[in-house]
C-alpha positions in Angstrom: -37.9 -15.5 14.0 -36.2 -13.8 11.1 -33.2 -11.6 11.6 -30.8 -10.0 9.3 -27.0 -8.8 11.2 -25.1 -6.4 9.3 -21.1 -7.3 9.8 -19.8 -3.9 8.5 -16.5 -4.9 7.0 -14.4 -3.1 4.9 -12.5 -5.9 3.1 -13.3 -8.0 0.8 -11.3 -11.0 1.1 -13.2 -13.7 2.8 -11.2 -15.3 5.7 -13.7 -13.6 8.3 -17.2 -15.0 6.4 -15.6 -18.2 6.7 -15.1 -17.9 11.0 -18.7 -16.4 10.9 -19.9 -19.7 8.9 -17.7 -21.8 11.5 -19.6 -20.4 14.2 -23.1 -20.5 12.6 -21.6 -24.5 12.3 -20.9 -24.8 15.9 -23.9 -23.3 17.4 -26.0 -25.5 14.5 -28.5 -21.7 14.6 -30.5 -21.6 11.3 -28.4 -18.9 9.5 -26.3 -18.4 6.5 -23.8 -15.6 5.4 -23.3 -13.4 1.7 -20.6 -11.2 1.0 -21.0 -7.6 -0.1 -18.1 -5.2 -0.4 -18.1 -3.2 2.3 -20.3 -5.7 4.9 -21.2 -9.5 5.7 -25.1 -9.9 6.2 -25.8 -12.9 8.4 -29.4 -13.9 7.0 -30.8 -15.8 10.3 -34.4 -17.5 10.7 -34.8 -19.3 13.9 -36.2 -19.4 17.3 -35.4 -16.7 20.0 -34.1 -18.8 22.3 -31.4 -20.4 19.1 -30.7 -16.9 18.2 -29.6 -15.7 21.4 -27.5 -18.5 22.1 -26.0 -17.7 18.8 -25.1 -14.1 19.1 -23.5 -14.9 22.4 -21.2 -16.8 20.9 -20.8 -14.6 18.0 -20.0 -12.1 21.4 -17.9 -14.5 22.9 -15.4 -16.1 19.6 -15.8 -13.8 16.8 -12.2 -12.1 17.0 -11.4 -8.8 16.2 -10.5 -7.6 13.1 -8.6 -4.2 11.1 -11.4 -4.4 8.9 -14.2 -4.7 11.4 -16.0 -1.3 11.5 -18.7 -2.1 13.2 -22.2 -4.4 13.2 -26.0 -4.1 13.5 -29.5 -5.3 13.2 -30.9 -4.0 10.3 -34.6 -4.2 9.5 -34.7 -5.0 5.6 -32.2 -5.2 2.6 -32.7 -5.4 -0.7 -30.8 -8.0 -1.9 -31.6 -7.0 -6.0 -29.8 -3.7 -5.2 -26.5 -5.3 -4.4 -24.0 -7.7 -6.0 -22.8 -10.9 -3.6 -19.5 -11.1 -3.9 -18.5 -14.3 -5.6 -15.8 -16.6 -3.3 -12.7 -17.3 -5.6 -11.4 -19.3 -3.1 -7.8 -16.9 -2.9 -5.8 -18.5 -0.1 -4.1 -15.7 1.9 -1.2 -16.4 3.9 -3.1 -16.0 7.2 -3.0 -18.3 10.7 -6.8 -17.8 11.7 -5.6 -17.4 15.4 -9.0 -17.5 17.4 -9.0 -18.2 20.9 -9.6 -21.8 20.2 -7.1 -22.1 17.7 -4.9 -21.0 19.8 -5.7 -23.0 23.1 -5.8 -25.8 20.7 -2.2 -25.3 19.7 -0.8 -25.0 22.8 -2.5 -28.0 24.4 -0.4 -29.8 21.3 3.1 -31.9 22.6 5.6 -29.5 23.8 8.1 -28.6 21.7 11.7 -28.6 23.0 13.3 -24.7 22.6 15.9 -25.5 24.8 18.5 -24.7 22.0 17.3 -21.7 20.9 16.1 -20.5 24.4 19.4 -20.7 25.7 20.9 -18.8 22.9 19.0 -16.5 23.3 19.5 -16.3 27.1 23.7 -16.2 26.3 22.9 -13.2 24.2 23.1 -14.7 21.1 20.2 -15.0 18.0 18.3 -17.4 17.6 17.2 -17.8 14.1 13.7 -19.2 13.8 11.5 -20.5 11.2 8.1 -19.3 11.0 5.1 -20.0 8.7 6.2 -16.7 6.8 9.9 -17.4 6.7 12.9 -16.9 8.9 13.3 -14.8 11.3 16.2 -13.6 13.7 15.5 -13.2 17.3 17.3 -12.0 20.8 17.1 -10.2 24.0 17.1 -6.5 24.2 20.5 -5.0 23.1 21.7 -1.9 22.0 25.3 -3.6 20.2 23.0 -5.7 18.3 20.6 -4.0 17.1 22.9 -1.3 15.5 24.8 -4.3 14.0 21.0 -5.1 12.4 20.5 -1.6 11.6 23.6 -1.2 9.9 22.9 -3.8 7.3 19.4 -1.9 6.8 17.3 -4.1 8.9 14.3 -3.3 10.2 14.5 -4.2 14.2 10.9 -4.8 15.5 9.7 -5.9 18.7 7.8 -9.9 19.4 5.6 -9.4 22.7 5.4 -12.8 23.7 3.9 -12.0 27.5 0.9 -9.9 26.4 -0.6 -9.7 29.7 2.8 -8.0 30.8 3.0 -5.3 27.7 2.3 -2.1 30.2 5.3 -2.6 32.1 7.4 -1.8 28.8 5.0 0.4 27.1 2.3 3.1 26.9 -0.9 1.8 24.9 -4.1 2.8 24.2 -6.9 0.5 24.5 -7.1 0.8 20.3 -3.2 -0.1 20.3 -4.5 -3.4 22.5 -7.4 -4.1 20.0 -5.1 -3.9 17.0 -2.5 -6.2 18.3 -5.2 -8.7 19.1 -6.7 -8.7 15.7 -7.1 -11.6 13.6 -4.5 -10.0 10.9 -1.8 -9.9 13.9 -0.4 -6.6 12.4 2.5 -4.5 13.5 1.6 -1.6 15.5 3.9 1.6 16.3 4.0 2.1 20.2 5.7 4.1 22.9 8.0 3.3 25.4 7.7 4.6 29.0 9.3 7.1 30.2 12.3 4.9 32.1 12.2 2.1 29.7 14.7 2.0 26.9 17.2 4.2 28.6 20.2 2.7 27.2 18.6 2.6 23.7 18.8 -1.0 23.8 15.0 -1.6 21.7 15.0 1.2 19.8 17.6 4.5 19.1 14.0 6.2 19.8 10.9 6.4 22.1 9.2 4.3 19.7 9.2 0.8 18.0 7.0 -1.2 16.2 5.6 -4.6 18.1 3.4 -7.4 17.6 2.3 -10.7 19.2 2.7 -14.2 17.6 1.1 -14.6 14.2 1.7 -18.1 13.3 1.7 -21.7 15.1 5.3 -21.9 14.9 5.8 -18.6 17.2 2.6 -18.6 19.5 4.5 -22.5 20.6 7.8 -20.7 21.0 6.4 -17.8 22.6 4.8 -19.7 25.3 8.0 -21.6 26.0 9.8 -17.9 26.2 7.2 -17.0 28.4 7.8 -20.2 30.9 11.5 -18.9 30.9 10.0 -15.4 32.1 10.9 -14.1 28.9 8.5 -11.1 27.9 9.7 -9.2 24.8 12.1 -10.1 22.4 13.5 -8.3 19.6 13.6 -9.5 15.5 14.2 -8.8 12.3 13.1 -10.7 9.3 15.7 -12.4 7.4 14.2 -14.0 4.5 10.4 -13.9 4.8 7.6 -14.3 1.8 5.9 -10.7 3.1 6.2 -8.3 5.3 3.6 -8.0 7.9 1.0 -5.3 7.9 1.6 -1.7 9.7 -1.5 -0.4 10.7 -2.7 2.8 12.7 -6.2 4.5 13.1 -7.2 7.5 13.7 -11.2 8.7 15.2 -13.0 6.7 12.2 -11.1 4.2 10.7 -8.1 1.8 10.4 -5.3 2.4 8.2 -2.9 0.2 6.8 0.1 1.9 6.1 2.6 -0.8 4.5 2.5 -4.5 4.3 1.2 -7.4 2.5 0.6 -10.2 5.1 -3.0 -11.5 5.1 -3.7 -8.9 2.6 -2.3 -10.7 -0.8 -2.9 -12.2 -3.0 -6.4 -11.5 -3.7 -9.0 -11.1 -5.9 -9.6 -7.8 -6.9 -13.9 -7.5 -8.1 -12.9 -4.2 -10.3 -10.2 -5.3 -12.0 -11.5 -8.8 -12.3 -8.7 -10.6 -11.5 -6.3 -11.8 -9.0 -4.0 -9.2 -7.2 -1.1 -11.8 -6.1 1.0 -8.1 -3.9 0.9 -4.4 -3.6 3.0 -3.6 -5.8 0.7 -5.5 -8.5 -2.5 -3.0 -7.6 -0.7 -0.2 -7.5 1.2 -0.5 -10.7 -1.9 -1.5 -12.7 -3.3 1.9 -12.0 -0.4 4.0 -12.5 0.0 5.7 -9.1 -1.4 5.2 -5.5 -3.6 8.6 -5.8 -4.8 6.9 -9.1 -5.5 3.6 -7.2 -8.0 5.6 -4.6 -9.8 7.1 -7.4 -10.8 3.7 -8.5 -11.2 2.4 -4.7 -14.0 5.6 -4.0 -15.1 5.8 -8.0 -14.0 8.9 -7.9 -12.5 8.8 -11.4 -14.9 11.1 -13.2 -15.4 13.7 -10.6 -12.9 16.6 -9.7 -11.0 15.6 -6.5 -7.9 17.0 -5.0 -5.3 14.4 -4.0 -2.3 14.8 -1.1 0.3 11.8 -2.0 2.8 12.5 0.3 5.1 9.8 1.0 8.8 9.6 2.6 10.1 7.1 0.3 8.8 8.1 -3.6 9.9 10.4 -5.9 6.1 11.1 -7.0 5.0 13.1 -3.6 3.2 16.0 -4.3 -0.5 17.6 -4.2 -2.4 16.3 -7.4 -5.6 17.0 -8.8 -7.8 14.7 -10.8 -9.6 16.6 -13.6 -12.7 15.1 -15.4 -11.4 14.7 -19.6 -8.1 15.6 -18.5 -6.7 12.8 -15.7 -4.0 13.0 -12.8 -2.0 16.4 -13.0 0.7 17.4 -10.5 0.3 21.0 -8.8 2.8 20.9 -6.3 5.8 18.4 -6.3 8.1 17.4 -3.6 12.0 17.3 -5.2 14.1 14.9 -4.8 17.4 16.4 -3.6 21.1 15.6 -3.6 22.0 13.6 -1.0 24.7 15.7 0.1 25.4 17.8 3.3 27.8 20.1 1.7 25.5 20.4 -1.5 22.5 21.2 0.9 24.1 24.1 2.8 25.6 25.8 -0.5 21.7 25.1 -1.8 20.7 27.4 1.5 23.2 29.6 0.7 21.7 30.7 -2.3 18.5 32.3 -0.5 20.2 35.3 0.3 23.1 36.9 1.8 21.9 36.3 5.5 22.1 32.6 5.1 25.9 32.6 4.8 26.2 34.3 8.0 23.7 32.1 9.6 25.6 28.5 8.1 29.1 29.6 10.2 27.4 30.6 12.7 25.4 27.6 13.2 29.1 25.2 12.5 30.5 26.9 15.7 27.9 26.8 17.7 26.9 22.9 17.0 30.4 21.6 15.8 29.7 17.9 17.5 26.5 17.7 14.6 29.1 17.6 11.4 31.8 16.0 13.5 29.7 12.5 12.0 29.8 11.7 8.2 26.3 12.5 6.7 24.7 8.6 5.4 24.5 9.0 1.5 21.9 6.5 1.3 20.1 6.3 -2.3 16.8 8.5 -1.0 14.5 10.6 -2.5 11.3 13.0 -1.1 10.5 14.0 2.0 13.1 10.8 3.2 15.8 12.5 1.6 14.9 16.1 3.4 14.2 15.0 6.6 17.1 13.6 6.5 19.6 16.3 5.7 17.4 18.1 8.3 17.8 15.5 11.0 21.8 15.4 10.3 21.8 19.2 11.1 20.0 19.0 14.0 22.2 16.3 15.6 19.9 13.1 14.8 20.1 9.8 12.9 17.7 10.0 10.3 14.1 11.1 9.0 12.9 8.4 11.5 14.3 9.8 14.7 13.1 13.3 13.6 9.2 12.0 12.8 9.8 10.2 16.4 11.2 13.2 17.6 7.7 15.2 16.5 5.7 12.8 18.1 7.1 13.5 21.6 5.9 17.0 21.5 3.8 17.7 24.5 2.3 21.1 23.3 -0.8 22.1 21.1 0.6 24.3 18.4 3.9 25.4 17.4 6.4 27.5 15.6 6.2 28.8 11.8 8.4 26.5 9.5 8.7 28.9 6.5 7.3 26.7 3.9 6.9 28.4 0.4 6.8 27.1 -3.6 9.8 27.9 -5.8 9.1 27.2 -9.8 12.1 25.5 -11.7 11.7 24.5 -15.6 8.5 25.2 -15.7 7.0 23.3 -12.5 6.2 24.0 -9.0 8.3 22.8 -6.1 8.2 23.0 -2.4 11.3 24.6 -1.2 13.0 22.3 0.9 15.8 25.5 1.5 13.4 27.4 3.3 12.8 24.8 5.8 16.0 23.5 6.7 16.9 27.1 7.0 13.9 28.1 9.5 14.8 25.0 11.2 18.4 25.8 11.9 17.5 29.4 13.1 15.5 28.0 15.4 17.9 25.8 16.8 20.5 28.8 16.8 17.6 30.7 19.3 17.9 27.8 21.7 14.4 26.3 20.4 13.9 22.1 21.5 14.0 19.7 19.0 10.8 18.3 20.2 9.4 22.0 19.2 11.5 22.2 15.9 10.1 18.8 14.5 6.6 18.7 15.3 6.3 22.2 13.9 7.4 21.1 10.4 4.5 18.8 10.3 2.4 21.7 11.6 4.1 23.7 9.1 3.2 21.3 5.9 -0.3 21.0 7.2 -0.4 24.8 7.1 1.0 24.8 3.5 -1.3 22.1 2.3 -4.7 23.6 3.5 -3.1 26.8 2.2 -2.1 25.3 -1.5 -5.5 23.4 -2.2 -8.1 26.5 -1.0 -6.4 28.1 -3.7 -6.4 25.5 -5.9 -10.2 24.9 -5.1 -11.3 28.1 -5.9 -11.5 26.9 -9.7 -11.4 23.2 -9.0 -14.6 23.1 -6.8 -14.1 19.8 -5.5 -15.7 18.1 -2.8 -13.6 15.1 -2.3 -9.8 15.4 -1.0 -7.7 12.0 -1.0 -4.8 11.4 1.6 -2.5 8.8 1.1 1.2 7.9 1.2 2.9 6.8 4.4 3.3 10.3 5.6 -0.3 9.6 6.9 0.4 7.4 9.4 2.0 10.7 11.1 -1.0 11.5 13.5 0.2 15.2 13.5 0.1 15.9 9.7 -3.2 14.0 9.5 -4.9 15.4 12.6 -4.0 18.9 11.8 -5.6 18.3 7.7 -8.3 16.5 8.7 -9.6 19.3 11.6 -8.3 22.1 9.0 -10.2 20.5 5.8 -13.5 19.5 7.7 -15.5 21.1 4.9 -13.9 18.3 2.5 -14.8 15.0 2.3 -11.9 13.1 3.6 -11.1 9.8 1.6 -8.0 7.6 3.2 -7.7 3.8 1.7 -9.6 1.7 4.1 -9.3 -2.0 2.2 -5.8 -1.6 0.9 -2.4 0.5 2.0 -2.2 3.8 1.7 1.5 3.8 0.2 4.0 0.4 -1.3 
């Protein structure tokens, strides 16, 4: 019996042909794979009964995967219509964790954490080596994890109990799948509502977790989990990549930021090794530029929305036939300064003077803290001065902040394009202004926050109808780590549905 399985898979690395080969190994079925970009085909001819016993196990072992979009029998292909993709044997630094591979690890010799269990236990870090690196490792606390964060850390949260995650958090079913997934990525999650009282994960509702990713951890996990040990927190201290942060929305995957399991690897278009992320993107000039190659979209008009928190290239782009990647809209890059921000608001008008003393004695406690110059640029720096005057941390707390928002629509964040030398800018005054007067009415933060990205979805859709009415594009390109904000892309994506929607699906959307 002949039979040809389409795997669609949206990567083009080839760690998950070579599981589908293992199993074809194991189950000794007549059937061999070929690579395509975009899917696996595996090319089966052999009796009913073999095949079924194969595609149980297929069922049964084949892990889950970011990249896995879906599969299905297909009744022909023609093979002289597509290019196999060529193995160049790129080793990715990957732990293949399938089930087996992980039973098989833990029926291994104990290992004795006693050391580093009891450190941990004493309150102390334990700092660990893993097959990526060092990490640093301890028990839910709020002193130390400011200590981390002070340094400019990154405080993430290692699930070692799995089976026990609900008791800590709120997760989706997806949340579930993309934790399990062969690439082991990081995933942004919720606490509960009682859970993280005394901010001792996170200074907000959210964190981003994961489960072991490597031998070294799932051994040391299992041995926290013996000690009834569930969560811990970590920070890397001197790893060889970050891992991959990844969210979805209704059709796809999305990596956000990382390089884990992702580089090096070869890259068919450019025809040569990619060994990270910053190595794509630069050879193309820009990330928008990098998803006009990914979708061939090079030679057709297509309007492009970069918006990211950390880059001083954010903007709304278009990409002109003859002419190449032209900026329509940029975001500036602002002084970091609280006392240069509030004179810049001053300079609206007359009204804004009033509204500045007013709002100092009525929220005093917010500039009673020294504003963090950090070296920041975009939407990062904005946020910022915006969270400062709303009595927050940072553009992270105020993006968390959003996300908390239990209503459907919300308030008007005046959003409006100001021209300096020449150029068009958003006008960051405007909204740190309408911000502050709706704090002075008594308006929740929760409101406040989660209207801005209401607001800039407004603005956007706004900004490229106009700027279609000459362009007529088809093809709108979203990417930047803004994206991975589900308010700012659910509110484009429902209010561009006439647009096809392009977001990166084989590589990050942002550095």
């Amino acid at each position: 019996m002949e039979l040809i399985y389409k795997v669609d898979f949206s990567s083009t690395n080839f760690y998950f042909k070579h599981i589908i080969d293992d199993l074809i190994k194991e189950s000794k079925v007549k059937a061999k794979t070929k690579m395509y970009r975009g899917f696996i085909l595996i090319i089966c001819d052999d009796s009913q009964e073999n095949l079924e016993t194969f595609f149980s196990l297929l069922e049964q072992k084949l892990p889950l995967s970011i990249f896995l979009k879906g599969a299905s029998v297909i009744e022909e292909f023609d093979f002289d219509a597509h290019e196999e993709l060529e193995d160049k044997e790129v080793k990715v630094n990957l732990s293949l964790l399938t089930n087996d591979e992980i039973n098989a690890i833990l029926d291994e010799a104990p290992i004795d954490f006693s050391n580093d269990i009891n450190k941990i236990k004493d309150g102390g870090i334990s700092r660990f080596e893993t097959h990526n690196g060092l990490k640093d490792l301890f028990l839910p606390s709020c002193k130390l994890r400011e200590e981390f964060e002070s340094k400019d850390y990154e405080v993430k949260l290692l699930i070692t109990n799995i089976n026990n995650i609900k008791n800590l958090l709120d997760i989706a079913p997806k949340d579930l799948q993309l934790l399990c997934s062969i690439e082991r990525p990081l995933v942004k999650l919720k606490f509960k509502l009682l859970q993280n009282a005394n901010k001792e994960y996170s200074n907000t509702r959210f964190i981003y977790a994961k489960i072991p990713d490597d031998r070294e951890t799932v051994l040391f996990s299992q041995a926290l989990k013996e000690e009834g040990i569930d969560y811990l927190l970590y920070v890397n201290d001197e790893v060889y990549q970050d891992g991959l942060k990844v969210t979805y929305n209704d059709k796809q995957n999305i990596v956000v930021h990382g390089e884990k399991g992702l580089f090096p690897k070869y890259e068919y278009t450019l025809g040569r090794k990619v060994n990270s992320s910053n190595d794509y993107f630069e050879e193309y000039g820009s990330v928008y530029k990098s998803v006009l190659a990914q979708y061939n979209k090079r030679i057709v008009p297509t309007i492009g929305i970069y918006f990211s928190y950390q880059s001083d290239e954010s903007g709304i782009k278009v990409n002109v036939p003859t002419v190449g990647e032209k900026d329509v809209i940029l975001i500036p890059n602002v002084i970091n300064n609280i006392d240069n921000c509030l004179e810049d608001i001053k300079s609206i008008d007359e009204n804004t003077y009033r509204l500045i003393d007013n709002y100092k004695n009525k929220f005093p406690e917010f500039f009673e803290k020294e504003f963090d110059d950090k070296d920041t640029d975009g939407f990062e720096s904005i946020l910022n001065h915006l969270a400062y005057l709303l009595g927050m941390k940072d553009y992270i707390e105020f993006e968390d902040t959003a996300l908390l928002f239990n209503g459907k629509s919300g308030l008007q964040i005046d959003m409006h394009v100001v021209k300096i030398d020449g150029k068009n800018y958003l006008d960051y005054r405007k909204i740190i202004q309408s911000a502050m007067s709706y704090k002075m009415a008594g308006v929740e933060d929760t409101m406040i926050a989660y209207s801005f990205y209401e607001s800039l979805s407004d603005f956007v859709t706004d900004n490229v109808s106009k700027i279609n009415s000459e362009l007529k594009a088809k093809d709108i390109i979203f990417c930047g780590n803004m994206f991975a904000n589900s308010i700012l892309l659910s509110k484009l994506k429902k209010s561009l549905k006439t647009y096809k929607v392009l977001i990166p699906e084989e590589y990050p959307i942002d550095y």
